[in-house]
C-alpha positions in Angstrom: 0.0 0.0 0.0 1.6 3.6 -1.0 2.0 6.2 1.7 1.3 9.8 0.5 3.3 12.6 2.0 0.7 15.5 3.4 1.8 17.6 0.8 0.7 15.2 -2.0 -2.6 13.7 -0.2 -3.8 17.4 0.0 -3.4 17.6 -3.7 -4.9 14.5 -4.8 -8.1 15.4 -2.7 -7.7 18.8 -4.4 -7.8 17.2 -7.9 -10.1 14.4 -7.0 -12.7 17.0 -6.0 -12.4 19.1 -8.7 -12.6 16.5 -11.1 -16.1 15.3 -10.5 -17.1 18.8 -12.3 -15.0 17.8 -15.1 -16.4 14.5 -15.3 -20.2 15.8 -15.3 -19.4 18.7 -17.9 -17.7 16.1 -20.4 -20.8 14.2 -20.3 -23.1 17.3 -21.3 -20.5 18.9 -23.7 -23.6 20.9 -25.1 -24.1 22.9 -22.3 -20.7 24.2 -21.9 -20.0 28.1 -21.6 -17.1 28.6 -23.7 -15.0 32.1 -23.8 -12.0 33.5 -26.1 -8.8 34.4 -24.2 -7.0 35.1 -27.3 -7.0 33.9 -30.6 -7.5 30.1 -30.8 -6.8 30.1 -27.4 -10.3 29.2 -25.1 -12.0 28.8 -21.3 -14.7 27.2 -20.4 -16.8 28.0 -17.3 -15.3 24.0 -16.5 -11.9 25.8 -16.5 -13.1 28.3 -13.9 -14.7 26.5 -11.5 -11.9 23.6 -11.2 -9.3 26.0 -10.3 -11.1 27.8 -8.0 -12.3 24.4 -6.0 -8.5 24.1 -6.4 -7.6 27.3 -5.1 -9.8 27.0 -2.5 -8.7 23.6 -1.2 -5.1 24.2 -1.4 -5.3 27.3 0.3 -7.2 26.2 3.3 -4.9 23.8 4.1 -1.7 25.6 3.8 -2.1 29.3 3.8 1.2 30.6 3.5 1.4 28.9 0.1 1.7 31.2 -3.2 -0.2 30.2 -5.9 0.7 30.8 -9.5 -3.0 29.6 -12.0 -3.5 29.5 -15.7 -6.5 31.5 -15.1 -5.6 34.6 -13.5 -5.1 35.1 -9.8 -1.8 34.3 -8.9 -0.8 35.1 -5.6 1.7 35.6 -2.9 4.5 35.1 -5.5 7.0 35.9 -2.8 6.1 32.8 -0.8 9.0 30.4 -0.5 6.4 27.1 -1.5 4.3 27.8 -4.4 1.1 26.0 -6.2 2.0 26.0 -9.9 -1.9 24.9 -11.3 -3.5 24.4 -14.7 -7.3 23.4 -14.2 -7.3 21.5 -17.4 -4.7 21.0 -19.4 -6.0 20.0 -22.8 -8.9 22.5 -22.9 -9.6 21.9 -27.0 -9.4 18.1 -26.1 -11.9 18.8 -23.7 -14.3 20.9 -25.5 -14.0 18.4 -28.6 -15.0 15.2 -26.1 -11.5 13.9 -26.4 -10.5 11.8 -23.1 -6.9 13.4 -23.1 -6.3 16.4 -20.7 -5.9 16.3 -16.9 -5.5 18.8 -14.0 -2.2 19.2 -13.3 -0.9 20.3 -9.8 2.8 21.2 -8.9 4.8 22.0 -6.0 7.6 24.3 -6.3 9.8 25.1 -2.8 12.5 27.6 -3.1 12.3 27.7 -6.2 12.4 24.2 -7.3 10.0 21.6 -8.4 9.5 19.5 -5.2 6.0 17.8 -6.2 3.5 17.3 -8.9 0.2 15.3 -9.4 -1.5 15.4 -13.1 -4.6 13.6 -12.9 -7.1 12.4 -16.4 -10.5 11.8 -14.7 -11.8 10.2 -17.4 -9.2 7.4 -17.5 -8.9 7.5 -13.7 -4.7 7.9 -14.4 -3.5 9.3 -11.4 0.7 10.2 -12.0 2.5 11.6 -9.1 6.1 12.0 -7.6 7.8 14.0 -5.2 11.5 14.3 -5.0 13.2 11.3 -3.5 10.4 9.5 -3.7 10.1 7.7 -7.2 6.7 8.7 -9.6 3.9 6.2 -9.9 1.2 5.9 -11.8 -2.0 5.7 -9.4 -0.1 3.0 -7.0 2.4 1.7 -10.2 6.1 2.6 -10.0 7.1 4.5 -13.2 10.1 4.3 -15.2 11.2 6.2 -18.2 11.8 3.9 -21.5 15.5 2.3 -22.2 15.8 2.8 -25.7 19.4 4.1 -26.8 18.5 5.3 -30.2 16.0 7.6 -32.2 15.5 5.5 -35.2 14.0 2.8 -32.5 11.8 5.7 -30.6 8.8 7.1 -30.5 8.3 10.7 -29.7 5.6 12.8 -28.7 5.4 16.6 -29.9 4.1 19.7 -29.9 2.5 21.8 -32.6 1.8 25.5 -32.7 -1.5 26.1 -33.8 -3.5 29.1 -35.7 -2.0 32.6 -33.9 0.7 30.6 -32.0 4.4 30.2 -32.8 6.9 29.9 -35.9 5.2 27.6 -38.0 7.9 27.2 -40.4 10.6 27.0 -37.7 8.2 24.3 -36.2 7.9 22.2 -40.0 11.6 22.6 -40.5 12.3 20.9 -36.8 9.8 18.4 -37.1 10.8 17.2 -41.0 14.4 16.8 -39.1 13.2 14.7 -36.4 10.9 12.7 -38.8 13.7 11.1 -40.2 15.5 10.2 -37.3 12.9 8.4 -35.5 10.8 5.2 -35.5 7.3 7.3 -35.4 5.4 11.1 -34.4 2.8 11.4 -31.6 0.7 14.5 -31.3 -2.0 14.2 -28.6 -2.5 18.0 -27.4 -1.6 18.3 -23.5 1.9 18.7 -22.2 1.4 17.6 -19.2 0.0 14.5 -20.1 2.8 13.9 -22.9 6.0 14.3 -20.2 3.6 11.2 -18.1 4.0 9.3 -21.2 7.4 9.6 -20.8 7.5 8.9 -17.5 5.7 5.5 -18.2 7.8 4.7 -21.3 4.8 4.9 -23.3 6.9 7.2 -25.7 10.3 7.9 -25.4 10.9 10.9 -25.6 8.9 14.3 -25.6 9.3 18.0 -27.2 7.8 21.5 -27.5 8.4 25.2 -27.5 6.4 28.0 -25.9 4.9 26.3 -23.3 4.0 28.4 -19.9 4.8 26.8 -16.9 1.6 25.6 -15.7 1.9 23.5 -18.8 5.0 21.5 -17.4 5.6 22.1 -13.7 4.0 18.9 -12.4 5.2 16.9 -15.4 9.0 17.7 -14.7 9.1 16.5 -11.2 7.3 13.3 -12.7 10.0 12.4 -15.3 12.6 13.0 -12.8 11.0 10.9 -10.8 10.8 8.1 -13.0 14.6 8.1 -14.0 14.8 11.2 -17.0 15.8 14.4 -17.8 14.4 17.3 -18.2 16.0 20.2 -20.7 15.5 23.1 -22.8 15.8 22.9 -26.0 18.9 25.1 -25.9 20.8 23.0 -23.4 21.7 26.3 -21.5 18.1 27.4 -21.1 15.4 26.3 -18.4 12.6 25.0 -19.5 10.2 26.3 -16.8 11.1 29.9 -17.7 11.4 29.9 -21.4 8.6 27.1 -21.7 11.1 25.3 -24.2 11.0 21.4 -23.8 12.7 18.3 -24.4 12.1 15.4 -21.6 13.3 11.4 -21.9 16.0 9.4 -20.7 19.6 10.6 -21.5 20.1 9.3 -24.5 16.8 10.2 -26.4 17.1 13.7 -24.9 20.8 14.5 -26.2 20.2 12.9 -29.4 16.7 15.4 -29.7 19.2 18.3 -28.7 21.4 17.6 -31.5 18.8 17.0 -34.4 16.5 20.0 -33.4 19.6 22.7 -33.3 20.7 21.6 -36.5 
C-alpha cells in the first residue's frame, strides 16, 4: 500500500474534487459556456470552476502557500512554497470530447520543483512523484523507456496552432526529427505527454512556448521516473522559457542535436 506525504494527499483530494465537475461537464458537452482568451486560445466555465475548488482547497490547508493559476489570480508570489496549477490542461481536447487532458498540480519550494500530481479523470490515471520518492502511476512505479536510439523511438510533440508560434521554424524541426525516429505522436496536452514519458509509453517528448503551468507537475514526474528534463537550448530552463525536451539521457541529447541543427 503507497503512503502519500501530506503535501501530496492534500493535492490529490484537491484534484479528486475538482474533477467530479469535469467528469459531469464532459458528459453534457452541449451545455458548456465557452469564452475566447486570445486567438484560438479558449475557457470554459469547467476551467473556472476547477481551479477555484483548487484554489480553495489548497489554500485552506496551507495558507502561507503562493499560488501561480493558468487563469488569472496568482498570488503571494514571494512565498518560498508555491502551487503551480492548470485546471485542465488540454482545454480543446476537452471541448471536442477527447478523453486526453488532466488537472495538473505542482509543487515548487524555493524555487524548485518538489511535487507534482496530473490527474485524467476520465481514464482514472492518477501520475504523481515528489523528490526522493520515485513517480507512480496511481499506486504503479514509473520508469522512463531504455531505448538508446532515435531510429527505435517514439516521440511525442508539440505543434503550434493558428495565432501561435513559428510555424515554419516548427515544420523545419519536425521534418528533421521525422527522419530520425521510429514514429510522431501528437495528442495535445503537455502535461500528459512528459507522463508518457514517465511511463515509457513514448520515449521521448518536445515543445516550444509552453507556460509553466503547462509542465511544472510533469518535470518532477519524469525526474522521478529516471529522466531528464532540458531546454531545447541546453543552456536554457525550460520552466522559464517554456522550451522542452524530456526522456532518458540518451533520447534527450540525441533530440538536442537534431532540433539545433
Amino acid at each position: 500500500m503507497i503512503r502519500y506525504s501530506a503535501n501530496i494527499t492534500i493535492m490529490i483530494r484537491a484534484a479528486r474534487k475538482a474533477s467530479k465537475y469535469i467528469v459531469r461537464d464532459f458528459l453534457e458537452l452541449e451545455q458548456l459556456q465557452v469564452s475566447v482568451k486570445g486567438q484560438n486560445d479558449f475557457v470554459t466555465n469547467v476551467d473556472i470552476k476547477v481551479q477555484e475548488i483548487i484554489h480553495s482547497e489548497l489554500n485552506k490547508a496551507r495558507t502561507d502557500y503562493g499560488f501561480i493559476m493558468e487563469e488569472g489570480q496568482s498570488e503571494k508570489l514571494d512565498a518560498e512554497n508555491i502551487w503551480i496549477i492548470d485546471p485542465i490542461d488540454g482545454t480543446l481536447n476537452f471541448m471536442h470530447g477527447l478523453p486526453y487532458f488532466a488537472i495538473s498540480i505542482g509543487l515548487r519550494i524555493k524555487q524548485k520543483m518538489a511535487a507534482g500530481i496530473v490527474y485524467n479523470p476520465i481514464l482514472n490515471e492518477l501520475y504523481w512523484a515528489e523528490e526522493g520518492s520515485g513517480a507512480f502511476l496511481n499506486d504503479k512505479r514509473l520508469r522512463v523507456s531504455g531505448r538508446k536510439n532515435l531510429e527505435n523511438s517514439v516521440i511525442a510533440l508539440g505543434i503550434p496552432f493558428l495565432g501561435r508560434g513559428n510555424h515554419k521554424k516548427h515544420l523545419k524541426m519536425q521534418s528533421n526529427v521525422m527522419n530520425k525516429v521510429a514514429g510522431l505522436r501528437r495528442f495535445g496536452a503537455a502535461s500528459l505527454d512528459l507522463c508518457q514519458v514517465a511511463s515509457g509509453r513514448v520515449d521521448g517528448f518536445w515543445e516550444e512556448g509552453l507556460s509553466i503551468w503547462d509542465i511544472a507537475a510533469g518535470t518532477i514526474i519524469v525526474k522521478e521516473a529516471g529522466g531528464i528534463i532540458s531546454g531545447i537550448d541546453k543552456n536554457e530552463n525550460p520552466l522559464d522559457t517554456g522550451n522542452i525536451i524530456a526522456g532518458n539521457p540518451n533520447v534527450v541529447f540525441a533530440l538536442q542535436k537534431v532540433l539545433a541543427s
